[in-house]
N, C-alpha and C positions, 0 to 999 in steps of 0.2 A: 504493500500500500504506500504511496507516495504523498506526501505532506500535502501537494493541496488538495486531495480524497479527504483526507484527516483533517486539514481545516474545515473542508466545508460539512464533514460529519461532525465535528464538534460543535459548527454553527447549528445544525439541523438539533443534535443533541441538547444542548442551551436550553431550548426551550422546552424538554422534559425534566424530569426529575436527577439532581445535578447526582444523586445516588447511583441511578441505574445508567447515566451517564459513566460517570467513574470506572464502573464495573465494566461498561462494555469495552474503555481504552484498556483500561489494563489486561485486559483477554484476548484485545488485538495486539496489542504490543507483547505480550508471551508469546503469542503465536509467530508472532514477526520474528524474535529473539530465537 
């Protein structure tokens, strides 16, 4: 995944709960890792 994917899902995320936010970078970023 390349950073402006991930900017523009973190904008998309923003506007959900910044919780289930959180959880969903960190599980792509394992996964990337």
């Amino acid at each position: 995944m390349d950073i402006f994917q991930l900017n523009e899902l973190t904008d998309d995320m923003m506007n959900l709960c910044d919780d289930e936010f959180y959880n969903f970078l960190e599980n792509t970023l394992n996964k990337d890792l």
